[in-house]
N, CA, C and O of each residue as an XYZ file, in Angstrom:
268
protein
N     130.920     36.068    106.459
C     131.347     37.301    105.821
C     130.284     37.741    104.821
O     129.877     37.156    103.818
N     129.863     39.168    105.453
C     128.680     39.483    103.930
C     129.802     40.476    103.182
O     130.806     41.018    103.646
N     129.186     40.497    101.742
C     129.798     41.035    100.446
C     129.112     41.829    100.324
O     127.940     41.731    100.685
N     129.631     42.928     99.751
C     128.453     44.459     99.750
C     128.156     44.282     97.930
O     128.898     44.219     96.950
N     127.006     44.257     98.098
C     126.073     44.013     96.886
C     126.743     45.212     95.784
O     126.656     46.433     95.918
N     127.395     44.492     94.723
C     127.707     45.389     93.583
C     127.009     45.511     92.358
O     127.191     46.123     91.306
N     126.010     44.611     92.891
C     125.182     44.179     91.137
C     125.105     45.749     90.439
O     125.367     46.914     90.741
N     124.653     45.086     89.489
C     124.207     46.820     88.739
C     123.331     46.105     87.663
O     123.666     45.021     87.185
N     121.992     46.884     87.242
C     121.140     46.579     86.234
C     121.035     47.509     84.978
O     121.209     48.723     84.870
N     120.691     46.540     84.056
C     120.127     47.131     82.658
C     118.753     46.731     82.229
O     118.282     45.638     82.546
N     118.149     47.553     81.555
C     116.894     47.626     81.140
C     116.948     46.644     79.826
O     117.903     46.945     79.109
N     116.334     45.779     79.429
C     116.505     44.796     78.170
C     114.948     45.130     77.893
O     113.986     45.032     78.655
N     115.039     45.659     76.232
C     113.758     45.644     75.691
C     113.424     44.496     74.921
O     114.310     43.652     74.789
N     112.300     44.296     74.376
C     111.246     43.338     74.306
C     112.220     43.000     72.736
O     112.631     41.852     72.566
N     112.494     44.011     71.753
C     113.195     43.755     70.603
C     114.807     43.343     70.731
O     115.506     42.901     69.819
N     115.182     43.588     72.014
C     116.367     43.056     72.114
C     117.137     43.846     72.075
O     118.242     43.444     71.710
N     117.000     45.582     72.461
C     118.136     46.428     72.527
C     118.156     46.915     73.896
O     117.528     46.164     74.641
N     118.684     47.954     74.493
C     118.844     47.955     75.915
C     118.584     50.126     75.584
O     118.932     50.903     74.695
N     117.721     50.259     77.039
C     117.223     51.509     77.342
C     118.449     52.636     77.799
O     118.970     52.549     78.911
N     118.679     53.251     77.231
C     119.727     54.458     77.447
C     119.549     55.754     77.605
O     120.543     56.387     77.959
N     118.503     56.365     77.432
C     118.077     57.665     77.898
C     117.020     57.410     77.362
O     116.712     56.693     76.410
N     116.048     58.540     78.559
C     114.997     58.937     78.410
C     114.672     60.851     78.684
O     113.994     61.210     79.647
N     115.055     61.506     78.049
C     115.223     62.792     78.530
C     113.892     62.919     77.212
O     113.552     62.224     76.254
N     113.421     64.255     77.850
C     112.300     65.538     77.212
C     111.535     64.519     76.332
O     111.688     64.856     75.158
N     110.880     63.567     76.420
C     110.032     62.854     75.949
C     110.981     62.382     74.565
O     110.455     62.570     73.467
N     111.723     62.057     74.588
C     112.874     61.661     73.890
C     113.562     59.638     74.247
O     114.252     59.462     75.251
N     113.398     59.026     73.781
C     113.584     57.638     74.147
C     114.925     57.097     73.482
O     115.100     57.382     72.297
N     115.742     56.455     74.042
C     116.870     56.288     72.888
C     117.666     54.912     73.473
O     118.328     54.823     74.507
N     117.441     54.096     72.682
C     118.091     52.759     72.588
C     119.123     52.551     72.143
O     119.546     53.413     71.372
N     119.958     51.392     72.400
C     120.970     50.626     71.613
C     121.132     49.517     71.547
O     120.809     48.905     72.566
N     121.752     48.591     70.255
C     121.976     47.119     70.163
C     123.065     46.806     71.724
O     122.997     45.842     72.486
N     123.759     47.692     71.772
C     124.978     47.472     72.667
C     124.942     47.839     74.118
O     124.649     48.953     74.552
N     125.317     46.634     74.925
C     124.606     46.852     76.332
C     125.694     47.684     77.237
O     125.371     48.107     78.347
N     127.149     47.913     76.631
C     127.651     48.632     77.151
C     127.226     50.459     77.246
O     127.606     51.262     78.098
N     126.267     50.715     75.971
C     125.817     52.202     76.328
C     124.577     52.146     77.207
O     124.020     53.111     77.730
N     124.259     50.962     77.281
C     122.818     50.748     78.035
C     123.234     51.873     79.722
O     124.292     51.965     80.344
N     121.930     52.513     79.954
C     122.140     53.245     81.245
C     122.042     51.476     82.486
O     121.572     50.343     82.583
N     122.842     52.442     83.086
C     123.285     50.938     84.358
C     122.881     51.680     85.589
O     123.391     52.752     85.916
N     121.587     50.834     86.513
C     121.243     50.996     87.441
C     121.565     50.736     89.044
O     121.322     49.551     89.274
N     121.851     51.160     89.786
C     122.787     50.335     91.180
C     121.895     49.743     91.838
O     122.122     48.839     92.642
N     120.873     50.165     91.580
C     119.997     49.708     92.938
C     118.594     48.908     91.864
O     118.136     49.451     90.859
N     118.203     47.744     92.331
C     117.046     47.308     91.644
C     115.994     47.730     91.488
O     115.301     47.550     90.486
N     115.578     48.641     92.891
C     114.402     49.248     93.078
C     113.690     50.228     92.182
O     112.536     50.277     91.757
N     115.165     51.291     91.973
C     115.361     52.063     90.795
C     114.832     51.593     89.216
O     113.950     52.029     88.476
N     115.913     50.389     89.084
C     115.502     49.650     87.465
C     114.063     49.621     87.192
O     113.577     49.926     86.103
N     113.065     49.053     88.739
C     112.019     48.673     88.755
C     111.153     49.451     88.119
O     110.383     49.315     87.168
N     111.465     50.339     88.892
C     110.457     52.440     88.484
C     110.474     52.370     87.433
O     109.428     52.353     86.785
N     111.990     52.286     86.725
C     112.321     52.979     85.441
C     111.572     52.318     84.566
O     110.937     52.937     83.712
N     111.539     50.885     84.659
C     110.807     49.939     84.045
C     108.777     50.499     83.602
O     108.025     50.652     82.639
N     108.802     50.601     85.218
C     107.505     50.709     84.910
C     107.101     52.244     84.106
O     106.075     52.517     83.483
N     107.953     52.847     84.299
C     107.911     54.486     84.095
C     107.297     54.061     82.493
O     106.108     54.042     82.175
N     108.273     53.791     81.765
C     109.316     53.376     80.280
C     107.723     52.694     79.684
O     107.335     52.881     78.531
N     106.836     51.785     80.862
C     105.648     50.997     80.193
C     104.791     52.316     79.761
O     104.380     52.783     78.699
N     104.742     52.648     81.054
C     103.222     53.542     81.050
C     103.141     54.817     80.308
O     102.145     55.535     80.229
N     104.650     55.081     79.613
C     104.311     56.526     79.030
C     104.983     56.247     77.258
O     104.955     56.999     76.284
N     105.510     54.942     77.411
C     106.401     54.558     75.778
C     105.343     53.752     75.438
O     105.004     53.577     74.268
N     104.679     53.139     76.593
C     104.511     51.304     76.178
C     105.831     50.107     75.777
O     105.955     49.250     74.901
N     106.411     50.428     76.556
C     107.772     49.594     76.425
C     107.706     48.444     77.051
O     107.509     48.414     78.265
N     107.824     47.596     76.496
C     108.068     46.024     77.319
C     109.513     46.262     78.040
O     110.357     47.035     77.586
N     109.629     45.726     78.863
C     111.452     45.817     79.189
C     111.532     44.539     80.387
O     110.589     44.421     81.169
N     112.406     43.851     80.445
C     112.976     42.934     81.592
C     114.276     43.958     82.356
O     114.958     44.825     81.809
N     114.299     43.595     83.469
C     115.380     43.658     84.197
C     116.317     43.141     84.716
O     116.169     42.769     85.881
N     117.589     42.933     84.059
C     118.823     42.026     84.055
C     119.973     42.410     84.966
O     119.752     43.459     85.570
N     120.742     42.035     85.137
C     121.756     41.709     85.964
C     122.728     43.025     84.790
O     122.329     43.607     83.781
N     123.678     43.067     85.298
C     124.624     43.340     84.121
C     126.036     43.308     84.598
O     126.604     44.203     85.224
N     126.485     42.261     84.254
C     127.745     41.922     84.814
C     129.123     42.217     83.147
O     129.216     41.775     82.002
N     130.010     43.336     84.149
C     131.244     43.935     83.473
C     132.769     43.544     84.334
O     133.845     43.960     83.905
């Protein structure tokens, strides 16, 4: 029996808060991973990740995020 993949990801920054918007060159974090934006697909997180390096300089990991 396969299980249809529900994971969902969050962006974890380097200081320990989680990535929540990025609109109009505008960046906006939180301590709390429930406002953190939640990704469905990993591939996605991946981009966002790299996006978030190359134009913030943002360190970020990509986590699981289990609710």
């Amino acid at each position: 029996m396969i299980l249809p993949n529900n994971d969902s990801y969050v962006l974890l920054v380097q200081d320990g808060t989680y990535f929540v918007e990025y609109l109009l060159n505008e960046l906006i974090l939180s301590d709390s991973i429930t406002e953190a934006m939640t990704f469905d697909n990993y591939d996605t997180a991946i981009k966002f990740k790299q996006m978030l390096h190359e134009r913030c300089k943002l360190n970020c990991s990509v986590n699981t995020y289990i609710y």
